[in-house]
C-alpha positions as CSV (number, residue, x, y, z in Angstrom):
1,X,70.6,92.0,16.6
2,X,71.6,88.8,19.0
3,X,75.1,90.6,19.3
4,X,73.1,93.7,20.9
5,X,70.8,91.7,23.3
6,X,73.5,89.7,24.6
7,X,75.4,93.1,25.3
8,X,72.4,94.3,27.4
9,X,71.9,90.9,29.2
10,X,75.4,91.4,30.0
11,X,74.8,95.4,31.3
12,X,71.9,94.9,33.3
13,X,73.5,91.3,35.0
14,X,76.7,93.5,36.1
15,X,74.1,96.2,37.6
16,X,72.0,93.6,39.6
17,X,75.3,92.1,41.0
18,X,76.0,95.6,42.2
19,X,73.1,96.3,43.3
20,X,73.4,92.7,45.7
21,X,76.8,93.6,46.5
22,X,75.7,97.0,48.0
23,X,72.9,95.7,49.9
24,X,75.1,93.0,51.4
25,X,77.7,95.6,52.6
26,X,74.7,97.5,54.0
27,X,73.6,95.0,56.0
28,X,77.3,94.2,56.9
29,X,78.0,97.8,57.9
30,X,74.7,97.8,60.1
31,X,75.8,94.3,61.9
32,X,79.2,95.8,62.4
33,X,77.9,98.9,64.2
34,X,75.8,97.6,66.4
35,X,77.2,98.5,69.8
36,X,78.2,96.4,72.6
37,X,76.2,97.0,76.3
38,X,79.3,98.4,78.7
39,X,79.4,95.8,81.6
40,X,80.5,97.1,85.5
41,X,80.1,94.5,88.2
42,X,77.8,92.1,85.9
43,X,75.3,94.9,85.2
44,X,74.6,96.6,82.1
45,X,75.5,100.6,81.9
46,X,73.2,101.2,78.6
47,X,70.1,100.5,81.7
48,X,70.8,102.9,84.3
49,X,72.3,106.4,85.0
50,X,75.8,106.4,86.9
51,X,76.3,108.6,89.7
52,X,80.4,108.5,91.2
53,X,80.8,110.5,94.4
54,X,82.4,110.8,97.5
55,X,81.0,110.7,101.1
56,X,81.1,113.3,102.7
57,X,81.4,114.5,106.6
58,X,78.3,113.8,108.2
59,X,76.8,112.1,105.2
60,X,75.6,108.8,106.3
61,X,74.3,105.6,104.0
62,X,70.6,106.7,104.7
63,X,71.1,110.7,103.9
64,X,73.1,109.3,100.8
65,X,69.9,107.4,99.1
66,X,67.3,109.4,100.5
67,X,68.7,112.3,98.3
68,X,68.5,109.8,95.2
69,X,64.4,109.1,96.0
70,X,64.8,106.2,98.2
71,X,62.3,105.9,100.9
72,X,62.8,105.6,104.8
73,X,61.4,102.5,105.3
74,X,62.9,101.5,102.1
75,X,66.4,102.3,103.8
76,X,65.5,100.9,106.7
77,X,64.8,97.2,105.4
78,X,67.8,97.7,102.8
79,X,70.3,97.9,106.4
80,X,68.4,95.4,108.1
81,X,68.7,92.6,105.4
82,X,72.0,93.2,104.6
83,X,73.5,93.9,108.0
84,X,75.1,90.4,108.2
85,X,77.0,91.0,104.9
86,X,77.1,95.6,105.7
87,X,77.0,97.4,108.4
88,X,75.9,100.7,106.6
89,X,76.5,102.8,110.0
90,X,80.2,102.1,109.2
91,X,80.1,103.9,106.1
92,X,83.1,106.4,106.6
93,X,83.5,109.9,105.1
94,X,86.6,110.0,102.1
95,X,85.4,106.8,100.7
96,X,84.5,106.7,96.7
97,X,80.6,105.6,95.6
98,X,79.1,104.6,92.7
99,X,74.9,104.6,92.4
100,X,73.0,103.3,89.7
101,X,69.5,104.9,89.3
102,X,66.7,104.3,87.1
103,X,67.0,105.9,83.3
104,X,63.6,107.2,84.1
105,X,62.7,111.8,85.5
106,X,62.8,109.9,88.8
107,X,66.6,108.2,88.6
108,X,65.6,106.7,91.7
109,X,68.9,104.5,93.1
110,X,68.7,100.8,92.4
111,X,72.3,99.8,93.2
112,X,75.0,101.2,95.7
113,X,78.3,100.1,95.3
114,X,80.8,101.0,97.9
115,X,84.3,101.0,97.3
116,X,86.4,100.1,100.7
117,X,89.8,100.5,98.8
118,X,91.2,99.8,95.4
119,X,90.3,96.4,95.5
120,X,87.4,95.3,97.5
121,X,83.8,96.6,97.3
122,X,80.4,95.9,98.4
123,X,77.2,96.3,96.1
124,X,74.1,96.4,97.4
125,X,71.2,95.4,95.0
126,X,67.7,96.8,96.2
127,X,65.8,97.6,92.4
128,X,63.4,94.4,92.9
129,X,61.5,93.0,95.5
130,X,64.7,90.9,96.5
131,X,67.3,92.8,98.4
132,X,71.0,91.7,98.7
133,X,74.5,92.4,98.9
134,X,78.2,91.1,97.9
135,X,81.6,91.4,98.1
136,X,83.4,92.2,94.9
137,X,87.2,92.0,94.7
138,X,89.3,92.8,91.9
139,X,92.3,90.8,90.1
140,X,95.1,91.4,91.7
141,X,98.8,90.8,89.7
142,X,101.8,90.2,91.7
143,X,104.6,91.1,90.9
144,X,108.0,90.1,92.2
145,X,110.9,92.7,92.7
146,X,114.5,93.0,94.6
147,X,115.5,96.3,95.4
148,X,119.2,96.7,97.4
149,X,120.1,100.0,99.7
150,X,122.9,101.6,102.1
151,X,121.6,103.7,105.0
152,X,123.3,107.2,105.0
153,X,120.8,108.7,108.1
154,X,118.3,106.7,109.0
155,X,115.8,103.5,107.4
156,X,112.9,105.7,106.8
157,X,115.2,108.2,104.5
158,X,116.5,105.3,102.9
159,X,113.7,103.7,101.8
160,X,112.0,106.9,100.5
161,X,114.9,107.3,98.5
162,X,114.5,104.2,96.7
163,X,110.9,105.6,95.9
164,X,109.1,103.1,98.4
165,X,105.8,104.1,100.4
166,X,106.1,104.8,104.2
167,X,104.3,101.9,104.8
168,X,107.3,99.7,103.1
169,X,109.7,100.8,106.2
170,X,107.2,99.4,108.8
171,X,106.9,96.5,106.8
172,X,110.8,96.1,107.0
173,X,110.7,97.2,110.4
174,X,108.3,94.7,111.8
175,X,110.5,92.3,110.0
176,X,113.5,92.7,112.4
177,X,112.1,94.2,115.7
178,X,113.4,92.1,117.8
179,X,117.0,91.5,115.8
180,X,117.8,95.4,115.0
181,X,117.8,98.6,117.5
182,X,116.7,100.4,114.4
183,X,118.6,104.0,116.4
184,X,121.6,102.6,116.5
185,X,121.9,101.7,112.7
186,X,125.3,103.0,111.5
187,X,125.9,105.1,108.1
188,X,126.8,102.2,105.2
189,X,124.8,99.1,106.9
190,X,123.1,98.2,104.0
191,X,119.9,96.0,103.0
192,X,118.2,93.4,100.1
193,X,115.0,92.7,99.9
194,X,112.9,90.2,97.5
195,X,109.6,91.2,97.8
196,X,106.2,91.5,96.1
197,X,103.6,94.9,94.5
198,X,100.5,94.3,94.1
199,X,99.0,95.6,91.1
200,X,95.1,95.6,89.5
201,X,94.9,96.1,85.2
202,X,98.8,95.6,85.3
203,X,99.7,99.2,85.8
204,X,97.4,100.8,89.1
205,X,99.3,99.9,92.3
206,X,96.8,98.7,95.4
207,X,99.5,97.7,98.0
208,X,102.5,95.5,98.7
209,X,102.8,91.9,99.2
210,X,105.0,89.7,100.9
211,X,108.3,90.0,101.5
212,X,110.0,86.9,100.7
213,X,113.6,87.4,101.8
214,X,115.9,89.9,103.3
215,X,119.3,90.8,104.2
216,X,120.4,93.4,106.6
217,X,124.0,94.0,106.8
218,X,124.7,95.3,110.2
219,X,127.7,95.7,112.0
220,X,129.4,94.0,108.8
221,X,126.9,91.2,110.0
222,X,124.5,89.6,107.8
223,X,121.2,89.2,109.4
224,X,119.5,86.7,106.7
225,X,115.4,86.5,107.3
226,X,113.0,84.2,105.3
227,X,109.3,83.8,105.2
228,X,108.4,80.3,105.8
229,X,105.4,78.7,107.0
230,X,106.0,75.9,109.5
231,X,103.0,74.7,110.7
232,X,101.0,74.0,107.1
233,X,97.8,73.4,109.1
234,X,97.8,76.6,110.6
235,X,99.5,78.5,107.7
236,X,101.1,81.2,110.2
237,X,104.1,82.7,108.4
238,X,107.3,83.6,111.1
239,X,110.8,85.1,109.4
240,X,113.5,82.4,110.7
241,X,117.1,83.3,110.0
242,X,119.5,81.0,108.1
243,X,119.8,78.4,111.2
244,X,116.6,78.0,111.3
245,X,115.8,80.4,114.6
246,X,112.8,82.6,114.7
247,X,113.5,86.2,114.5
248,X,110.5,87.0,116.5
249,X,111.3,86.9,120.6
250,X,109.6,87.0,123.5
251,X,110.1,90.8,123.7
252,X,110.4,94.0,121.1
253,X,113.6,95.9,121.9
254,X,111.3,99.0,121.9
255,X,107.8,100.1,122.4
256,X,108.1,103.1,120.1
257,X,108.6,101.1,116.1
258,X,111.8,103.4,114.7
259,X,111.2,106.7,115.3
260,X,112.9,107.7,118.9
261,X,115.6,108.1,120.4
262,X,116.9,107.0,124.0
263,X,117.1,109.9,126.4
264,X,117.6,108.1,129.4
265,X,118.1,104.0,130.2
266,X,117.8,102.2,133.6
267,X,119.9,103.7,136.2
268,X,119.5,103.2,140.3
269,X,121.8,107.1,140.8
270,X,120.4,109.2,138.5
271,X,119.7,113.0,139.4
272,X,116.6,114.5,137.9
273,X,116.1,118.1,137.3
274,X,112.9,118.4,137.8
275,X,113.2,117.0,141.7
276,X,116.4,119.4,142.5
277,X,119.0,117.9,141.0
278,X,118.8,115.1,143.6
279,X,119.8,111.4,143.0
280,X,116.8,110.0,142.1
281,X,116.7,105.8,141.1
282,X,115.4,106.2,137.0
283,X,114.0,102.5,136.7
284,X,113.1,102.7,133.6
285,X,114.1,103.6,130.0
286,X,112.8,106.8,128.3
287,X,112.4,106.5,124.2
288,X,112.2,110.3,123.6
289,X,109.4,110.6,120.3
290,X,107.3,113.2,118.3
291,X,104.2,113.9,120.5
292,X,101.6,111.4,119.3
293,X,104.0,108.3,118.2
294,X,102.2,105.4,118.8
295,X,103.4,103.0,121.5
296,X,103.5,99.3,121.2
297,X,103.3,96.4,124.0
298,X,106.4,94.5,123.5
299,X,105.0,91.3,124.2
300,X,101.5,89.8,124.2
301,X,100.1,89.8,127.8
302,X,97.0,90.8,129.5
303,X,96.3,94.4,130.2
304,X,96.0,95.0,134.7
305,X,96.4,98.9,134.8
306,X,94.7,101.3,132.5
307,X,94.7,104.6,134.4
308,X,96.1,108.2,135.4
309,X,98.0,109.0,138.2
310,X,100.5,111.5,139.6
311,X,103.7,112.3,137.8
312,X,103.3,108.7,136.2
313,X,100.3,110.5,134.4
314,X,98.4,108.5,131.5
315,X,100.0,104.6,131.7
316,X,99.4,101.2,130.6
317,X,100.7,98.1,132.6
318,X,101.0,94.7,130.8
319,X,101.2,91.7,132.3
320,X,102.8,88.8,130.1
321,X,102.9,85.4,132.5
322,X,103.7,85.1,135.5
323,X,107.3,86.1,135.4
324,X,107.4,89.2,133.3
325,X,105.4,92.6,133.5
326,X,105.7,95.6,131.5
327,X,104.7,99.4,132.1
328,X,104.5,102.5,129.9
329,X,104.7,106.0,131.1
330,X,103.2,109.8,130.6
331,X,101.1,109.3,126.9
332,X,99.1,111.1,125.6
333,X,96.0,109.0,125.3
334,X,95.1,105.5,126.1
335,X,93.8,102.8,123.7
336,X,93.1,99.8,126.2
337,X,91.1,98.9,128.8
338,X,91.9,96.5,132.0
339,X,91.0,93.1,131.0
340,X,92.0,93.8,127.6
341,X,94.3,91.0,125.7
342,X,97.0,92.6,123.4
343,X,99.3,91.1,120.9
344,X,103.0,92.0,120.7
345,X,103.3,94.9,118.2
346,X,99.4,96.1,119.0
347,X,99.2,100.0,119.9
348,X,98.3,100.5,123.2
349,X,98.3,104.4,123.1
350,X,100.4,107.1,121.9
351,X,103.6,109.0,123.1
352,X,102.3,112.7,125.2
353,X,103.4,114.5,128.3
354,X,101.1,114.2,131.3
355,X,102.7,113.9,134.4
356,X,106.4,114.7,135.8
357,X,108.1,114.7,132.2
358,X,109.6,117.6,130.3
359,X,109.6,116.7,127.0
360,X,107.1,113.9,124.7
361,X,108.6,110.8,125.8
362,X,107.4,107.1,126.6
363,X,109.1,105.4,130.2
364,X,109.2,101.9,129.4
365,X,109.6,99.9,132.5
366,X,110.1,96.5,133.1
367,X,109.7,93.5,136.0
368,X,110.6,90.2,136.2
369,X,109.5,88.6,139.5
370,X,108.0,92.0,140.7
371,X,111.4,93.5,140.5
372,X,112.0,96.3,138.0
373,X,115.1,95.6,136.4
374,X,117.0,96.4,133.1
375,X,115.4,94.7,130.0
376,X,118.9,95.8,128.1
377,X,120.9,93.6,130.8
378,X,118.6,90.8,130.8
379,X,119.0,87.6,129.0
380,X,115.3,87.4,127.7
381,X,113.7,84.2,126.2
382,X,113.7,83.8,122.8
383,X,111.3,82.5,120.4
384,X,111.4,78.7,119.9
385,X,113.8,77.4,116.5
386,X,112.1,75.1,113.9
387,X,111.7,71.8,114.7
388,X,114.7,69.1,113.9
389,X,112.0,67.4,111.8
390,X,110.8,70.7,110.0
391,X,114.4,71.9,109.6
392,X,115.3,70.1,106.1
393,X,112.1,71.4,104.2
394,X,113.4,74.5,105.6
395,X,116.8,74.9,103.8
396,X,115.4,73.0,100.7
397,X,113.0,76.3,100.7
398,X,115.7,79.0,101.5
399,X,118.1,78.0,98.6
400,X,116.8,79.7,95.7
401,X,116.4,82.7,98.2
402,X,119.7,82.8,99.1
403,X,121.4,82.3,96.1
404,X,119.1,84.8,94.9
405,X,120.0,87.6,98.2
406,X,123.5,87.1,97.9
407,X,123.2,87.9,93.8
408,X,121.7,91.3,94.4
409,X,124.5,93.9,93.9
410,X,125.0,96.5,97.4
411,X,124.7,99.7,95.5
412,X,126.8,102.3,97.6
413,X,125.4,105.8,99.1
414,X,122.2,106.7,97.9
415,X,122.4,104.3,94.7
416,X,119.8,102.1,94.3
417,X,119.0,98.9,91.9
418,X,115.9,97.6,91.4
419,X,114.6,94.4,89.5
420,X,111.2,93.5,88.6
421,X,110.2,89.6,88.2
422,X,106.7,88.7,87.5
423,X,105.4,86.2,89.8
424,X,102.9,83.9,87.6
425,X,101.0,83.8,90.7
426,X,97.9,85.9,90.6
427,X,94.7,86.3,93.4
């Protein structure tokens, strides 16, 4: 009998241990499935409704919440509050949204977030009383890479080759307009580059960075550039070759950026078609360019003539200092005004037709002590070299560049080598 008691104690002590068992992993299972809220921009998802859209032509900020139950005078104090932080009138058509409205039949907005590019947003908060806005900018990786070409036709069918953006051969370009007639680059001159992508969640690409270093090989001469900031109060960043000398000089060697070709330089005896076939003194130099090329001052300067006339047609003068003046001839359209101040490299208008011209072409003329003369025949000033007492933290800094330049291998025709490096550095 005590044998079959202690058999049952033991029976119904296993099934309560089971039964505790069970409703421990119930309550287990239930803590594990509890769900996490979904974050965006510091607010919680699981509150609102999410609307992603596009603006569209003609759609402006105020047309855009009115049709999510947004008031007029609502909208009204939402662009007056924020307008130091927003301007919503510059709200542009193309340009990605995201709304968050109320979970409610109404969905009435509460948040507008909009997205300037990859990387930088602004979200406007207006679902209380107290109305504000912020920037928001994403991480941003960078990520270091080398990349080595030859030129077989020109720098822009180079670097597409190497599966770079357009906006890569400007950035090159820039780099050494006032070292490289980019039209006169000769099949096999060849190129290295260190430089940095620019990256958000390791894998979308929002840009490119710096470029560190490069190498052109022109000529069979080696044209070294290196980023470097001189002047650590001011933290402007000039290229300086491996002397020390600014690339950057006084003048660009072109008004058009790579694109063009000379079709006719400086010349006192030149006979013109369009006037006869008569000698007619050509004092300037025409860069021949696809209609609508943008045109660039060569130098920074203040802007005296803005205007159209004759067979000069639409033209821009520039005057730099008192020594040096430049003109540009027959565009298309204007961007400046007289009394405007331009920076070497700003666009000033674009490459057209209008006056005595037979093809889309930009005359670029040139004075020095009101005399037009030949910019190609004149020794111009150049930019000023580091200083003596700068010029040893220089080529501390360039070492590793160079060593690094000179490594990358010169891949020949259309081969290409790239390398990636990640830079620890992130923003």
């Amino acid at each position: 009998m005590k044998q079959l008691i202690y058999i049952l104690l033991v029976i119904i002590g296993f099934f309560l241990s089971c039964k505790k068992q069970a409703e421990k992993k119930t309550i287990e299972i239930k803590e594990i499935k509890k769900p996490k809220p979904i974050m965006f921009l510091g607010y919680n998802l699981d509150q609102f409704n999410v609307v992603h859209d596009t603006i569209e032509n003609g759609e402006s900020f105020a047309v855009i919440l009115d049709r999510h139950h947004v008031m007029y005078p609502k909208i009204n104090k939402i662009a007056t509050t924020i307008k130091d932080t927003f301007d919503v009138r510059r709200v542009r058509s193309g340009k990605p949204y995201t709304i968050l409205t109320s979970k409610d039949s109404l969905q009435k907005a509460q948040v507008f977030i909009y997205k300037h590019n990859k990387v930088q947003s602004t979200i406007i908060d207006f679902k209380d009383s107290v109305i504000s806005a912020f920037k928001h900018k994403k991480k941003i990786k960078i990520v270091e890479k080398e990349v080595a070409g030859e030129i077989n036709s020109s720098l822009s069918v180079t670097i597409d080759s190497l599966g770079l953006r357009p906006t890569f051969t400007n950035t090159v370009a820039d780099i050494y307009a006032w070292t490289l007639d980019f039209y006169r680059l000769q099949k096999g001159d060849s190129f290295k580059l260190i430089y940095e992508e620019k990256f958000i969640n390791d894998t979308t690409f929002v840009g490119y960075g710096d470029v560190k270093a490069a190498l052109f090989n022109h000529k069979g001469e080696h044209l070294y550039a290196y980023k470097f900031i001189a002047d650590t109060i001011k933290s402007d960043a000039e290229y300086y070759d491996e002397k020390g000398n600014m690339l950057r000089s006084t003048f660009l060697k072109s008004p058009i950026k790579f694109q063009y070709r000379i079709s006719s330089r400086f010349n006192l005896r030149r006979r013109i078609k369009l006037y006869g076939n008569r000698v007619r003194a050509h004092r300037g130099t025409d860069f021949a360019a696809p209609y609508g090329t943008p045109i660039m001052t060569t130098a920074s300067g203040t802007i005296v003539e803005s205007r159209r006339r004759g067979g000069n047609g639409n033209y821009v003068k520039v005057k730099h200092n008192s020594t040096y003046t430049t003109q540009y001839l027959h565009m298309k359209r204007r961007k400046v005004r007289v009394g405007d101040y331009v920076k070497q490299g700003d666009i000033i208008g674009w490459v057209g037709m209008t006056g005595n011209t037979s093809g889309p072409h930009v005359c670029y003329r040139f004075w020095k002590n009101g005399a037009q003369v030949d910019p190609f025949r004149e020794k111009l000033p150049a930019a000023k070299p580091l200083a003596d007492s700068i010029k040893p933290r220089y080529f501390e800094f360039i070492k590793p560049f160079k060593k690094q330049l000179d490594s990358i291998y010169f891949f020949k025709k259309t081969d290409s080598i790239f390398l990636d490096k990640e830079n620890l550095a992130t923003n």
